[in-house]
PAGU-656373 format. One record per residue (C-alpha): residue in three letters; x, y, z. Coordinates in steps of 0.5 Angstrom, whole numbers, plus 500, padded with zeros to 3 digits. Example, Ala and Ser with C-alpha at 12.3 -4.5 7.8 and 13.67 -1.06 7.14 Angstrom:
REM residues 2
ALA525491516
SER527498514
END
This chain:
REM residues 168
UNK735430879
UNK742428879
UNK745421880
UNK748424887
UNK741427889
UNK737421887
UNK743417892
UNK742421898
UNK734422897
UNK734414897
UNK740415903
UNK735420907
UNK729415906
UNK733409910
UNK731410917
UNK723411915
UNK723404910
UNK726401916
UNK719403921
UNK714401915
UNK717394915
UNK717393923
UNK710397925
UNK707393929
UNK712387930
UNK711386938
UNK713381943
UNK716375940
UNK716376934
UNK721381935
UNK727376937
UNK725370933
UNK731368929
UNK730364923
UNK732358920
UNK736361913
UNK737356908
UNK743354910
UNK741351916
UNK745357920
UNK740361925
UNK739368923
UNK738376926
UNK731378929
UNK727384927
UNK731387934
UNK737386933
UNK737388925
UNK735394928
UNK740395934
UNK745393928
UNK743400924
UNK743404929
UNK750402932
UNK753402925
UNK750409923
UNK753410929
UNK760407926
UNK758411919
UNK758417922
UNK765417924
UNK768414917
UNK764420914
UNK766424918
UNK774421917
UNK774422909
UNK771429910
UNK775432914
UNK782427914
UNK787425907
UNK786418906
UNK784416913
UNK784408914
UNK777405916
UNK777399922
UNK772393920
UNK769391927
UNK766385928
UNK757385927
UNK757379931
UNK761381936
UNK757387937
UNK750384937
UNK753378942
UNK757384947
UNK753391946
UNK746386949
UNK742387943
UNK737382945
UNK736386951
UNK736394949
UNK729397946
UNK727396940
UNK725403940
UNK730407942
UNK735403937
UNK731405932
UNK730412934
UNK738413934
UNK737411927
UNK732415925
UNK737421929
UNK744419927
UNK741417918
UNK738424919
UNK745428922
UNK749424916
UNK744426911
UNK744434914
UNK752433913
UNK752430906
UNK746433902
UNK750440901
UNK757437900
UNK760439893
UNK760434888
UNK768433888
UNK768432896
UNK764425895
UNK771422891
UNK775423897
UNK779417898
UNK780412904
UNK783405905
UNK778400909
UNK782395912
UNK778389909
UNK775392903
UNK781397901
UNK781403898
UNK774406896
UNK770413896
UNK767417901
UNK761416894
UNK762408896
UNK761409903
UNK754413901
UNK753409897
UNK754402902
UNK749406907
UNK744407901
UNK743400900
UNK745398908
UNK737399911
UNK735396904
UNK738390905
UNK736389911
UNK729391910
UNK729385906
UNK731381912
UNK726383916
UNK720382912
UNK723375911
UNK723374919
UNK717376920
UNK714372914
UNK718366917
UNK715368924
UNK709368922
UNK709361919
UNK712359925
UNK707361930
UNK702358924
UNK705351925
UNK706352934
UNK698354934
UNK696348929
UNK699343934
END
């Protein structure tokens, strides 16, 4: 299998690591946000997940963009603000994650039979400057990933957590 391939297998396989790291969290657990090292309070296991659906959502306009566009920009948004404005703490966790699941499945039906040359198509973020539709690929491989790490640090600290609440 090619390195390209080999990429969008493990793009295609975002959204199922996502569910296997949040099966049976519930209640709340959900919306326990850690302490990180840094003293400053962490994302829950909900609102990881409704950032993954919005910013699959997000991505398939970019992908689309570079595909479709000659060296479109692509506008940063702020995550924090979405988290806070768009209620993530309110929405279902299961309908974010079946957007997820839905949008990543779309996304990856548009890219798996692009010719290899379409993924050097340029475009310039506004933050990040100039990159290829590759890079964006790339970065939404390695976005659920990251965040499964998240997840799986909440829920241990959760855990830890409701340990020393029931020690008392």
């Amino acid at each position: 299998m090619s390195e390209l391939a080999d990429l969008l297998e493990r793009f295609r396989r975002g959204a199922e690591i996502v569910a296997t790291a949040t099966t049976g969290a519930a209640g709340s657990e959900l919306d326990f946000q850690p302490t990180a090292d840094n003293g400053r309070t962490g994302w829950g296991v909900r609102t990881i997940v409704c950032h993954l659906a919005d910013a699959e959502v997000a991505m398939a306009m970019r992908l689309r963009q570079v595909i479709a566009e000659d060296n479109p920009t692509l506008q940063a948004w702020d995550q924090d603000l979405w988290a806070e404005r768009l209620g993530y703490s309110k929405r279902k966790m299961s309908d974010a994650m079946d957007t997820f699941r839905r949008i990543r499945a779309d996304n990856y039906e548009l890219l798996k039979d692009l010719p290899p040359d379409t993924f050097a198509r340029p475009a310039t973020h506004t933050e990040r400057g100039k990159l290829t539709l590759l890079d964006l690929v790339q970065g939404l491989t390695q976005h659920p990933e990251g965040h499964v790490r998240q997840i799986q640090a909440a829920r241990a600290a959760y855990k830890v957590h409701r340990a020393a609440s029931q020690a008392k």
